[in-house]
N, C-alpha and C positions, 0 to 999 in steps of 0.2 A: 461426720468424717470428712476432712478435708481431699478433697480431688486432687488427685497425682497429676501432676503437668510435665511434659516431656518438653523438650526445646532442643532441634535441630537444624542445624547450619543450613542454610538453602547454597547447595552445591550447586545445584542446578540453575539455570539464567533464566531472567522471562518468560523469552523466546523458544524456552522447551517446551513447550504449551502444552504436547502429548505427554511429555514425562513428568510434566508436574500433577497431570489429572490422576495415570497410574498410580504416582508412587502415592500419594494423597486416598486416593482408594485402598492402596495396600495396606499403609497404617491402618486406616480403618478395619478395614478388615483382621486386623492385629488389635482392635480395639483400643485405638489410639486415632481419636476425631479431632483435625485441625479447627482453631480457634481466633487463631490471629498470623499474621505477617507482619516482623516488629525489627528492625533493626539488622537485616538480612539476614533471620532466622524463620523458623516458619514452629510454630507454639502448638504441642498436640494435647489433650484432655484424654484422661481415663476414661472409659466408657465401656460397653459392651458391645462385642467384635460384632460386626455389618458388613456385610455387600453395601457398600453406598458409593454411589457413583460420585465423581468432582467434573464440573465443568470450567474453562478458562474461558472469556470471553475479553474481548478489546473494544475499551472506546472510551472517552474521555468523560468521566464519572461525573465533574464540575459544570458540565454544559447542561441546558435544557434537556434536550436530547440524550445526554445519556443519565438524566435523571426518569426518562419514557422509561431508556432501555430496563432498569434496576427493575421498574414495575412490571412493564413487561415481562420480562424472567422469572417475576415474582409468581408472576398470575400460570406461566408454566410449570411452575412446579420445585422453582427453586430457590434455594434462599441464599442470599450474599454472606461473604465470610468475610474477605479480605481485601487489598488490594498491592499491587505490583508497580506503581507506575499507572501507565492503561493495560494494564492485565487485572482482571476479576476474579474472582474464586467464589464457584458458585456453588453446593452442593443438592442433591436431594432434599427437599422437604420432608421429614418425619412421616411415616404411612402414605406417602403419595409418589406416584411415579412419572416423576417429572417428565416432561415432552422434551424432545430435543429443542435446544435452543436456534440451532440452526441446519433448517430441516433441508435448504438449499444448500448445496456446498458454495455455490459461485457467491452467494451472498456471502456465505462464512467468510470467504477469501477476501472482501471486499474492507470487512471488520477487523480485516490483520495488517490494513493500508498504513492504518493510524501508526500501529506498532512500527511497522518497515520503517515509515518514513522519521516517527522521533529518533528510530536505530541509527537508519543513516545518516542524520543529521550529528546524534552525537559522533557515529566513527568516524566523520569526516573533521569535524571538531578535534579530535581527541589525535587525530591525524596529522593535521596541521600543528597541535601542539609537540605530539612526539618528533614531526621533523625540527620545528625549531628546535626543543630541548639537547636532540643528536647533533644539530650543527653544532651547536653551541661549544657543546662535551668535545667533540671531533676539532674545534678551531682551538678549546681550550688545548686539548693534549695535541696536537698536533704545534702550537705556539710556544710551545716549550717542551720539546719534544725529549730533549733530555734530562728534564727535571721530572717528565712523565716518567721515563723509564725507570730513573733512580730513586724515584718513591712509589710510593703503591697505588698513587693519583692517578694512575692508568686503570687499576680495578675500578674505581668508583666510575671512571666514563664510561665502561665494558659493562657496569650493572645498569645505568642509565641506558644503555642503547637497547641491551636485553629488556628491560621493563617494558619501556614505552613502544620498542617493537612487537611486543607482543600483547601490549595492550589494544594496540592498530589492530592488528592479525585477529586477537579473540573479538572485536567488534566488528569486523565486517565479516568474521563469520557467523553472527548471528544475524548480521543483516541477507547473507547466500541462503543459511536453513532456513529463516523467514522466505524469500523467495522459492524455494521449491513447497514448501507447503502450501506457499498461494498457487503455485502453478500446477500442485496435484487437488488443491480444491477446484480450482478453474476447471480441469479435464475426469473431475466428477468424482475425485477421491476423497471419503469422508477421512478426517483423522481416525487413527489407530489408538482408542481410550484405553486399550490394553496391552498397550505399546511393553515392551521388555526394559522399561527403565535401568534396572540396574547394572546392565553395560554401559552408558551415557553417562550414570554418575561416576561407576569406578573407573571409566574414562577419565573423566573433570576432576575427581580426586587425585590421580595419578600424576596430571597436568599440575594440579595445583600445589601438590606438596612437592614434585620436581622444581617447580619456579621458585619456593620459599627453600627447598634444600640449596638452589643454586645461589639465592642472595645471602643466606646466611655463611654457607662455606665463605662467599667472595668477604663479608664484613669479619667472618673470623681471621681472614687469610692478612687482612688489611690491619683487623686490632691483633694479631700475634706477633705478624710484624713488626708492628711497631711497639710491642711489649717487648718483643726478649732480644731484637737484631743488636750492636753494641753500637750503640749511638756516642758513645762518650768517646771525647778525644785522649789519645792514652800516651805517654810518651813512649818515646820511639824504643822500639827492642834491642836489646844488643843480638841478634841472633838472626839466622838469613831471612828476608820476608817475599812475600811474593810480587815486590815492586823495586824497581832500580833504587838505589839508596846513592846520596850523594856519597859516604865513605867508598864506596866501590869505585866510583870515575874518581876522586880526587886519590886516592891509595894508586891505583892501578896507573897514574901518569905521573908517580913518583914526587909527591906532595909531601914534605914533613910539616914538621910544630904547627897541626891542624887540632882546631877548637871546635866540637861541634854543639850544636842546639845554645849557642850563646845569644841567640834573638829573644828579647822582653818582650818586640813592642807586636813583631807577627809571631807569637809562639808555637815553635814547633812542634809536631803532632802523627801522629799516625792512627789510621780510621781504617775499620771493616762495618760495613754494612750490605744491607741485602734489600731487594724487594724483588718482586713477581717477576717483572721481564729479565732483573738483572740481578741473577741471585747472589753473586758475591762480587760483589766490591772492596778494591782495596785505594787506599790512600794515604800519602808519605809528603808530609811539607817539613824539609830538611836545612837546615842553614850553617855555614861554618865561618871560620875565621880564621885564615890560613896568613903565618908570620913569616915575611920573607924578606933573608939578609940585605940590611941595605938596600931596604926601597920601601912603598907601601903594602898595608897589610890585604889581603885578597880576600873576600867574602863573598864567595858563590854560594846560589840555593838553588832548590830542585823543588818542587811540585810533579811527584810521580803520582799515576793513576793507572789500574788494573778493574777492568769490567768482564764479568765472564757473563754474556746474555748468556737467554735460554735456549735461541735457538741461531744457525748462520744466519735465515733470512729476516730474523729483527735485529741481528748485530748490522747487516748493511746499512740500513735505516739508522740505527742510532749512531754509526759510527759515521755517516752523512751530517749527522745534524749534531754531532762534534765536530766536526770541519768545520762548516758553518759558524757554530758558536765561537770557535776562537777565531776566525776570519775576524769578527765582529769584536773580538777585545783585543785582537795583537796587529789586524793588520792580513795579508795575501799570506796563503802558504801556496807552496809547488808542489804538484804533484810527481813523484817519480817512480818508476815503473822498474821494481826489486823483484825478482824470481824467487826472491826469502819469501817477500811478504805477498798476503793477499791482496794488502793496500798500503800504501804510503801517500802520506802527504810532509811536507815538512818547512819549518820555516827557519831561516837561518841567516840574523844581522848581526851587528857588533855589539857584545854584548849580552845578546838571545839567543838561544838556540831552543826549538820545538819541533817537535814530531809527533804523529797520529796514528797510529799501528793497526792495521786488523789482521790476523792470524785467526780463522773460521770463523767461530762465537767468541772469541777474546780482544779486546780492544784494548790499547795499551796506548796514553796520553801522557808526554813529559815536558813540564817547562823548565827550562834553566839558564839562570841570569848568574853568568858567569866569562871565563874566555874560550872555553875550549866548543868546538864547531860542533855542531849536529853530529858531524859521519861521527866523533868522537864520545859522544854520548852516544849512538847506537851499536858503536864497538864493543860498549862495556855493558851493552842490555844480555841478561843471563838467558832469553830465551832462544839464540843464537844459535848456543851448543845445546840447547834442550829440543829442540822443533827440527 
């Protein structure tokens, strides 16, 4: 009859050294006798249920020395199973009762050096990595700090930071538990072989299926997004929308024989979109062709924009680095100081007219190349008589 094999997830880290001997005895005593450490799993055999003790022990298996230590251990009573890295797994030998391997504590402590030190080596490593990897993330969305917000490029730098900070965080605290157990072997404390494991793991599990709940929400949140938000440019509605429309300024300052959306070469459009920090977005690029007696014909256009962040203190911020951004394609705006608004900036030459609105979490962005001034386009902004 072929031998039933169990294979379970090693929840548990090296560095648990008490809770790996427990739960390792436990099994057994379930009649279930570890066999191998394969792949960050830990492989258990059928068997008939035992009290069998497990021991851990540390030291570099490849050296001379810790080819004594194997015999050593041997000759006490135990026989080698697996191995961790420099973690061992030793169990009882069949009908013999093995001797403790380490009948010193201060010595035990001395054998958990090796451990510490490869630990802190890699958290320091893994350290340095995850602060490069967060500047990186942080220079990237911070560098476009608007293109961050209006796509969902700001999750993926927020699961990046969560990662790698908590890979720092779970490695040096395996490097802290490694130091108090040397410093309770030092002051004469044996380990606890029947230590209460199974708090530490449904610890570890809790932790760990929280970290994969949180990266998966974050990549759903990113591919739903970007699966059902209305990314296509649509033409423009006949019906009111939640952005200034050019028919409103050009109607309302008494404009006849006007032509709209007559542009081939920039086609005009109207756009709603969404992402995380800025859940609706609206966008209006509008063009017309206004016929007037005896003289030239007049063709203003409008680039409106509506953001509704998700909250006021990420509308200041992005509504900062829309300043900016058009600082950098038009030229200086001015700031002016309106009791309407929370914020204004505005810019207004011959020609141009622009303004940059925040009203709490709503931002509101207009360009328009035409003749009529700023104050004149934000005469005929609808949120006037609405706010």
């Amino acid at each position: 009859m072929k031998t039933k094999i169990k294979k379970k997830r090693l929840i548990l880290e090296p560095w648990h050294l008490e809770e790996l001997e427990a739960w390792f005895a436990d099994m057994a005593s379930n009649g279930w006798h570890l066999v191998e450490l394969s792949k960050g799993k830990a492989i258990f055999e059928e068997g008939e249920p035992r009290a069998m003790k497990y021991r851990c022990d540390t030291f570099q298996i490849n050296a001379l020395l810790g080819q004594d230590k194997l015999e050593e251990n041997s000759k006490l009573g135990w026989h080698y199973i697996d191995s961790i890295g420099y973690v061992h797994v030793f169990r009882e030998k069949d009908y013999t009762v093995g001797e403790e391997i380490y009948p010193d504590s201060r010595k035990h402590a001395q054998s958990l050096a090796i451990l510490k030190r490869s630990l802190t080596i890699r958290a320091l490593l893994i350290t340095l990595l995850s602060v490069i990897m967060i500047t990186l993330q942080i220079n990237t969305f911070l560098g476009n700090l608007v293109h961050s917000f209006l796509s969902n490029s700001g999750l993926l730098t927020l699961m990046v930071i969560i990662t790698f900070t908590y890979l720092s965080f779970h490695m040096f605290e395996g490097v802290f538990h490694l130091s108090r157990l040397i410093s309770r072997l030092n002051n004469g404390i044996e380990f606890n072989h029947n230590i209460n494991y199974k708090r530490k793991l449904t610890w570890f599990k809790l932790r760990i299926y929280t970290a994969l709940s949180i990266g998966v929400a974050i990549m759903l949140l990113i591919s739903l997004g970007d699966l059902f938000q209305k990314n296509d440019y649509q033409a423009i509605p006949e019906h009111d929308l939640p952005v200034i429309k050019l028919s409103t300024i050009l109607e309302n300052e008494g404009y006849r024989n006007v032509t709209y959306n007559f542009d081939t070469f920039f086609s005009d459009y109207y756009l709603e979109k969404s992402s995380f920090f800025v859940p609706r977005q609206y966008e209006l690029r509008q063009s017309a062709k206004v016929v007037i007696t005896g003289g030239p014909s007049y063709k203003p256009t409008i680039w409106s924009k509506r953001y509704e962040v998700r909250t006021n203190w990420l509308a200041r911020y992005f509504f900062h680095s829309l300043v900016e951004q058009n600082v950098k394609f038009h030229g200086p705006y001015e700031l002016i100081n309106d009791p309407q608004f929370d914020e204004l900036w505005i810019r207004d030459t011959d020609g141009f007219s622009s303004f940059i609105v925040r009203l709490g979490h709503e931002v509101f962005v207009v360009e328009y190349i035409g003749e009529e001034p700023v104050e004149v386009i934000l005469s005929h902004s609808f949120w006037l008589n609405s706010n």
